[in-house]
Legacy VTK file of the C-alpha trace (Angstrom):
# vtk DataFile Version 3.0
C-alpha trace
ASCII
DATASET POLYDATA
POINTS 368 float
82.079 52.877 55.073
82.542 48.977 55.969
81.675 47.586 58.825
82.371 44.069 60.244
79.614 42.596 61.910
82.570 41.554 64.827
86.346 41.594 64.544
88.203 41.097 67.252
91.651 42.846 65.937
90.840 46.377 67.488
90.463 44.143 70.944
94.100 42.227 70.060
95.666 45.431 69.075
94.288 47.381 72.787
95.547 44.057 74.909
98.901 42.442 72.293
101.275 43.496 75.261
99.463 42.209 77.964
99.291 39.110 76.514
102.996 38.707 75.466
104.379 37.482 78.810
101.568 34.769 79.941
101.985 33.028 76.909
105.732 33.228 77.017
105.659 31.902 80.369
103.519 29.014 78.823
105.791 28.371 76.003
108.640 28.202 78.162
107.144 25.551 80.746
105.601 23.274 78.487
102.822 21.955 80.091
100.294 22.477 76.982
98.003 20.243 78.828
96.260 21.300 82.278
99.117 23.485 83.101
98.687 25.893 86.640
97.256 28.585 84.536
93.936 26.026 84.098
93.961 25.723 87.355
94.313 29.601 88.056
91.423 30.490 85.443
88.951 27.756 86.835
89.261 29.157 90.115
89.352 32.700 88.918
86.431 32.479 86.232
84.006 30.598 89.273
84.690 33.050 91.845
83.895 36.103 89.281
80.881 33.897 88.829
79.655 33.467 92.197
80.450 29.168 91.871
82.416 27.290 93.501
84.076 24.968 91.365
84.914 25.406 87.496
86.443 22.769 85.205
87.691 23.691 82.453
86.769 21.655 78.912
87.563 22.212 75.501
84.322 23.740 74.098
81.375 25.538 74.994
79.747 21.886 73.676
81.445 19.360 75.600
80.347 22.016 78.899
77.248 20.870 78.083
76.762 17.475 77.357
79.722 17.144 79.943
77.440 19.008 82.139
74.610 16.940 81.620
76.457 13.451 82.197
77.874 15.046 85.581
74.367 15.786 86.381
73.158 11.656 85.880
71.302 12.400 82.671
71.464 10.037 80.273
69.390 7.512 77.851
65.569 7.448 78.397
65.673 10.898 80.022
63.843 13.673 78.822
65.136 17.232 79.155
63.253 20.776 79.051
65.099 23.452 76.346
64.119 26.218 74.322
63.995 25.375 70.280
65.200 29.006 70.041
69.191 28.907 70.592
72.003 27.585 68.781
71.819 24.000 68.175
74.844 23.519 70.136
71.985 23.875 72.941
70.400 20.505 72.282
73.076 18.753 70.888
74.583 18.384 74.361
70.876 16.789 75.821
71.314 14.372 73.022
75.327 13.182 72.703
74.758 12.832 76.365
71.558 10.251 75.530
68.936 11.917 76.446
66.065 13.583 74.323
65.356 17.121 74.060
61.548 18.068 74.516
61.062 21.871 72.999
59.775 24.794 74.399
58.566 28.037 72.724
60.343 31.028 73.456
59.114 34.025 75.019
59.337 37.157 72.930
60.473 40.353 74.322
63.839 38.780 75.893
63.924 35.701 73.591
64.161 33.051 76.586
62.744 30.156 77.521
58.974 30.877 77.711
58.295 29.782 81.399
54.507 29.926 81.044
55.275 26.656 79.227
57.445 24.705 81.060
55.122 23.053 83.107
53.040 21.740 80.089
56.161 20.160 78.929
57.084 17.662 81.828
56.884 14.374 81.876
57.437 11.094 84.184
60.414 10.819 81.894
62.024 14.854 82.916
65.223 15.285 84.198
66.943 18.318 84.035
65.562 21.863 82.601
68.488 23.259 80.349
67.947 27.268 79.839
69.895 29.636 77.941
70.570 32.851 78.661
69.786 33.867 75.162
72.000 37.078 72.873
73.274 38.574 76.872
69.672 38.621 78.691
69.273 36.537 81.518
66.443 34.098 81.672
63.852 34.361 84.670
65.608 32.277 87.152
63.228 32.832 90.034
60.369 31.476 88.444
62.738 28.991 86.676
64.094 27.517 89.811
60.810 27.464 91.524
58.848 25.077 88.297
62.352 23.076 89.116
62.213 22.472 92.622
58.681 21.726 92.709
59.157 18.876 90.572
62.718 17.835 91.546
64.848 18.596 88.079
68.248 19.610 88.115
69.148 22.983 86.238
71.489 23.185 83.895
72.493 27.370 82.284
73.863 27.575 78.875
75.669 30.799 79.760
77.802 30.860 76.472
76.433 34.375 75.350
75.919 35.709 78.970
79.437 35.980 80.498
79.082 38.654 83.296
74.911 38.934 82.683
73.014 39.666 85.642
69.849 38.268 87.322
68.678 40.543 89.800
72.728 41.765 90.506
73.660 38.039 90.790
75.715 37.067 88.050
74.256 34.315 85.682
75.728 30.944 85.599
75.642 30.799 89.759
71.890 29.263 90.010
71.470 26.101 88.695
73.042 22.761 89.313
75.422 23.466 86.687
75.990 26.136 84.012
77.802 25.742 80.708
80.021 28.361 79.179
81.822 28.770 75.885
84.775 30.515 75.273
85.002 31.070 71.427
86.571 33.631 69.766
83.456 35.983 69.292
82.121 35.565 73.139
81.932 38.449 75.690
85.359 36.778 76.790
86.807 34.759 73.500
90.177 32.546 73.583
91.896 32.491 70.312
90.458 29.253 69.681
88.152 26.725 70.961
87.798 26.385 74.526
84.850 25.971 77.539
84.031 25.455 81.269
81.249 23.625 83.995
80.627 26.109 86.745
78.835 24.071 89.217
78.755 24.510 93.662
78.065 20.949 94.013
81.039 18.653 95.020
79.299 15.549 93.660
78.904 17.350 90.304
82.350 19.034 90.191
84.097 15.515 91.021
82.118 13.679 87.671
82.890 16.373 85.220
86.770 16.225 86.395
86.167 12.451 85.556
84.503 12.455 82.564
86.570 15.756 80.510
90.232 13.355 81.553
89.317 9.924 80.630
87.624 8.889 83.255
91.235 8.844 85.384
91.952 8.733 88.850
95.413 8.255 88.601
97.886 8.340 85.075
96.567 5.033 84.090
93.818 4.215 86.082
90.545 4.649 84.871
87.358 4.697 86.711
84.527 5.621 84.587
84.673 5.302 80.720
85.402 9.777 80.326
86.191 11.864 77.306
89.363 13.979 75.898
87.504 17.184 76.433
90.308 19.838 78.313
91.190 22.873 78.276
94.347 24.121 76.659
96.833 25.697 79.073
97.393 28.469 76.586
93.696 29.578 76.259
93.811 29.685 80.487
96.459 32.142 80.243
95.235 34.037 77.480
91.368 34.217 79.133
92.730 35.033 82.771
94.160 38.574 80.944
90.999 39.114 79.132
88.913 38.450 82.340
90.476 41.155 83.931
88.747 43.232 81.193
85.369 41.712 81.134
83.263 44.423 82.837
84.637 47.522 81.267
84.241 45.378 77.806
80.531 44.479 78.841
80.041 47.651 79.601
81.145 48.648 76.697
78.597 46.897 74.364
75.953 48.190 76.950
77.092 51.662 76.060
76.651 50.918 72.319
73.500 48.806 72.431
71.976 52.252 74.507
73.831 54.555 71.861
71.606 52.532 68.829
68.356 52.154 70.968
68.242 55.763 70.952
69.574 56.174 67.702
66.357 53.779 66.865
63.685 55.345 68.310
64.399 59.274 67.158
63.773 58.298 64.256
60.498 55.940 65.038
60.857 52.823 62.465
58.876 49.761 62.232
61.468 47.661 63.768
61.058 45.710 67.093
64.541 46.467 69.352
66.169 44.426 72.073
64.477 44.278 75.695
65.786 44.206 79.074
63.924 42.977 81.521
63.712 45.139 85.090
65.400 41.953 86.756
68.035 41.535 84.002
71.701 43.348 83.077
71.838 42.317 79.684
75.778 42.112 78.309
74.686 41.951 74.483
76.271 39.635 72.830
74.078 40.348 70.171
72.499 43.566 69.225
69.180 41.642 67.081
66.454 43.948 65.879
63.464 42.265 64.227
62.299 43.204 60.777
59.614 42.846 58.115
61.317 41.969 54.265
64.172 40.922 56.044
66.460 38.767 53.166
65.771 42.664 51.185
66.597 44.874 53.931
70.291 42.687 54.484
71.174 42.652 50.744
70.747 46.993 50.655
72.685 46.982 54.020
75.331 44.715 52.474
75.601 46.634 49.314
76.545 49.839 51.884
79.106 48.025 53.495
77.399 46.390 56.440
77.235 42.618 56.947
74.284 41.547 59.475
73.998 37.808 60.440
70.678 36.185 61.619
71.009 34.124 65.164
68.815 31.841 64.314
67.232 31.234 60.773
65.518 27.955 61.895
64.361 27.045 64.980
65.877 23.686 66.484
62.841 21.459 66.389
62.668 22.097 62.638
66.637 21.056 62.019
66.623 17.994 59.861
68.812 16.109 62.179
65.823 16.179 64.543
63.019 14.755 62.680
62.594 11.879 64.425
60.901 13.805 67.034
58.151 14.646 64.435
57.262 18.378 65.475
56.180 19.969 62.959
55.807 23.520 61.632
53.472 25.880 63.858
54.557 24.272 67.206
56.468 26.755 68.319
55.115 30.066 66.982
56.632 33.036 68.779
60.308 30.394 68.003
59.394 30.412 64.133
58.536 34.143 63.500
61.673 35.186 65.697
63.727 33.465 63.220
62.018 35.053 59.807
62.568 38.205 61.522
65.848 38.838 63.127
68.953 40.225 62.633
71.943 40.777 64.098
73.570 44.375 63.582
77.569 44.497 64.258
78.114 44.776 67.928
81.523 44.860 69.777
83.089 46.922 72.592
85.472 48.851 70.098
82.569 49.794 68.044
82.621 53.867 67.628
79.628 55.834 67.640
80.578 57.140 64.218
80.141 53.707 62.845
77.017 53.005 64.982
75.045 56.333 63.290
75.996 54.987 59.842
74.454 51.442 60.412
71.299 53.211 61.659
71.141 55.639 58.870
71.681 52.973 56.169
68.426 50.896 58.023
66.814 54.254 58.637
66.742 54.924 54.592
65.972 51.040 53.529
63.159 50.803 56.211
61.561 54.072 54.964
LINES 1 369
368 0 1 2 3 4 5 6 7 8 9 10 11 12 13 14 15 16 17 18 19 20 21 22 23 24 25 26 27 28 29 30 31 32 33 34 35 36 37 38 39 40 41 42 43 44 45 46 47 48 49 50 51 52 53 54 55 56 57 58 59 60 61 62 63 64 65 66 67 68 69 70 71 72 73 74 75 76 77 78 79 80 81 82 83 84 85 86 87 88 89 90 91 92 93 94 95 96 97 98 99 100 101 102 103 104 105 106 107 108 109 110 111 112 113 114 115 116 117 118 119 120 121 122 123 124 125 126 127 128 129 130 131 132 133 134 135 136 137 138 139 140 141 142 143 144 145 146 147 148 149 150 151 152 153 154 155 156 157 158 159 160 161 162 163 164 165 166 167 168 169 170 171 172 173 174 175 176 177 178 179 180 181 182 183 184 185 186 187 188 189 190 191 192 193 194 195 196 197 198 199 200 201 202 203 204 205 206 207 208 209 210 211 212 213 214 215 216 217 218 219 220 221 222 223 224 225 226 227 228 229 230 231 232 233 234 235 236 237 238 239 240 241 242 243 244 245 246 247 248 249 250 251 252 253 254 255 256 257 258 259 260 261 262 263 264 265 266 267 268 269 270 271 272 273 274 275 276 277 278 279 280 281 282 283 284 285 286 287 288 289 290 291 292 293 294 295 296 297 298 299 300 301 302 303 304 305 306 307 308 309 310 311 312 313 314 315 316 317 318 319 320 321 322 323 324 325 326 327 328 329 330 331 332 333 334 335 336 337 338 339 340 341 342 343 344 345 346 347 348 349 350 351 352 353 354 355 356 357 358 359 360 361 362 363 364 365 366 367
């Protein structure tokens, strides 16, 4: 049997007709560029949310540096983030000037460790940027209490959390602004590039219009030097069908993340599975299991047809492009054993249950 680790045709071939007459209507209007059906999807999207105001952008990276320019964070700032996450994470704390300052990650959900937050600010702090890390929701009680005590804006990376929950409210509602993207493999995936600011704050909302168009108040006059970062009017129409989907796909993956937990422990292996948290509904994006002899145990699972992927193989404050900040290895532990040991098993909403008992078996007989 052969398994893709995601493929998103079974999803095209369940929603192809739905889709036909939204982008026909966009193909006959024309207006490729901030068409109605942005507007439509921003409102739509924030209000699923529990935000106000969404603006759309053109990747799940300009949301956040975006994010963080909207939020006054710039040069000789210093912002909070975990080193475990995509590097996507902290490249939006630097384009937008700023420096990142690392935090361990905690390790049954994989968030930011709060325990070590605190230890972490500086005179120089300005913003604490979380991510809600593979679907789980990072603490945002104690999160939002560290942040109001010393007067830092909060900033989600939500782009692997669309429709996660945080005590029933959905993520991306808390902080001052929350960043998600919309690639193709996401809980809800254009077909192409494509991203948005969630925010409930006017002042906020009214920079990142600014900054994603130029910096334009009017067709040619420009009030702040702004960016070329918007949202195509085709994605819009395409992600407004696929949000009306988003829950029964979430739940979905929920289903099949419970279906391989069980699967897991009958047969009692040495492997450490997913968490969630008692305040958390985690949406897995990711369905990572941590292993010993992992680069062994992914070439036997490859040779029977399966094709794991590790999210993350090295932690962000041992990248080469961030040397300059001079950690070194051993800062960051729990970050750094994570990312020798994890691996991501194929995970989608169409996955069957047939396929699901073959990828266990396969790790059941390499693991014993």
């Amino acid at each position: 049997m052969k398994i893709d680790t995601f493929t998103l045709k079974r999803q095209y071939d369940e929603i192809k007709d739905e889709l036909k007459g939204p982008i026909e209507k966009v193909m006959q209007q024309g207006a490729f560029i901030l068409g109605e059906e942005v507007g439509f999807f921003e409102k739509e999207f924030a209000s699923y949310c529990g935000a106000k105001y969404g603006i759309g952008v053109n990747s799940g990276t300009d949301a956040l540096f975006l994010a963080c320019l909207a939020c006054g964070i710039g040069k000789g700032d210093e912002v909070i983030t975990p080193t475990y996450t995509y590097i996507a994470t902290s490249f939006g704390i630097s384009i937008a000037g700023a420096t990142p300052v690392f935090v361990d990650t905690e390790e049954k959900t994989y968030g930011i460790d709060v325990t070590k937050i605190e230890k972490a600010i500086t005179k120089k702090t300005k913003a604490i940027l979380l991510v809600h890390l593979y679907g789980h929701p990072a603490d945002m009680d104690l999160i939002m209490q560290i942040a109001k005590k010393h007067k830092l804006k909060v900033i989600e990376d939500c782009a692997q959390a669309h429709g996660a929950l945080y005590k029933d409210k959905k993520v991306g509602s808390f902080g001052d602004a929350a960043c998600f993207s919309f690639y193709p493999t996401k809980n809800l995936g254009a077909f192409g590039d494509g991203g948005m600011i969630l925010t409930s704050s006017e002042e906020i909302r009214d920079k990142a219009l600014l900054l994603r168009d130029y910096g334009r108040k009017g067709r040619y006059e420009n009030i702040i030097k702004g960016y070329n970062s918007r949202l195509d009017t085709l994605q819009a129409a395409i992600l407004r069908v696929k949000l009306k989907h988003l829950d029964e796909w979430n739940e979905k993956r929920r289903k099949n993340a419970s279906l391989y937990t069980k699967l897991f422990r009958e047969v009692k292996l040495d492997i450490i599975l997913p968490y969630e948290a008692e305040y958390a509904k985690h949406v897995y994006h990711q369905y990572t299991v941590r292993v010993k002899n992992r680069t062994e145990v992914m070439e036997k699972l490859t040779d029977k047809g399966i094709n794991p992927l590790i999210h993350y193989p090295i932690p962000v404050h041992l990248q080469e492009c961030y040397k300059e900040l001079n950690y070194k290895k051993g800062a960051f532990p729990v970050a750094e054993k994570c990312c020798e040991e994890i691996m991501s098993l194929p995970m989608y909403p169409e996955l069957t249950e047939e396929e699901i008992r073959y990828v266990v078996d396969v790790i059941n007989n390499i693991v014993e």
